[in-house]
C-alpha positions, 0 to 999 in steps of 0.5 A: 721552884724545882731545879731543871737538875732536879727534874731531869735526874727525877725524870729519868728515874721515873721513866726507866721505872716505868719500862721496868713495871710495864714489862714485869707486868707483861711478864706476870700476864704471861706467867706471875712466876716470870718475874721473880729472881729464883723461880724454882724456890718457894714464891713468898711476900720477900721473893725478890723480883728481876732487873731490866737485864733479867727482864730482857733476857727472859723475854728472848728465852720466851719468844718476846721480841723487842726491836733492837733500837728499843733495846738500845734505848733502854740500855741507855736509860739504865746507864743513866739511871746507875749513875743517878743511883750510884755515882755522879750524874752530870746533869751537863752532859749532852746525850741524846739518850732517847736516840738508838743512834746517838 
């Protein structure tokens, strides 16, 4: 039996990964050369490709206007996620991470 630990932590992973390939997929439809990192060098198979903050910035500079609630909410998401990735999540915690407010 999977840990509510282990869901949690894994769910978050999934759900702000999904954010971030639906948005780079509605950068692509726009222009495919919008989500690579440098897109003034040669676009090869090892180009890297941009971040959440990448994403939401080049979606200002192109006119793409996402609410600031959700924006928010993403912010939250990434947090959360950076910890999971890189340091110590606390499963405890009490956020209310799908609130723009909380």
């Amino acid at each position: 039996m999977v840990s509510s630990y282990s869901s949690r932590k894994h769910a978050i992973l999934t759900v702000f990964h999904a954010i971030e390939l639906f948005f780079k997929e509605h950068l692509f439809q726009i222009n495919p050369v919008l989500i690579y990192k440098n897109i003034d060098s040669g676009i090869t198979d090892d180009s890297s490709t941009i971040g959440i903050r990448e994403i939401l910035a080049r979606f200002e500079n192109i006119g793409v206007k996402l609410p600031d609630e959700r924006i928010t909410v993403i912010t939250k998401i990434q947090k959360i996620r950076n910890r999971i990735e890189h340091y110590r999540y606390d499963h405890n915690e009490k956020t209310n991470w799908l609130s723009p407010r909380a």
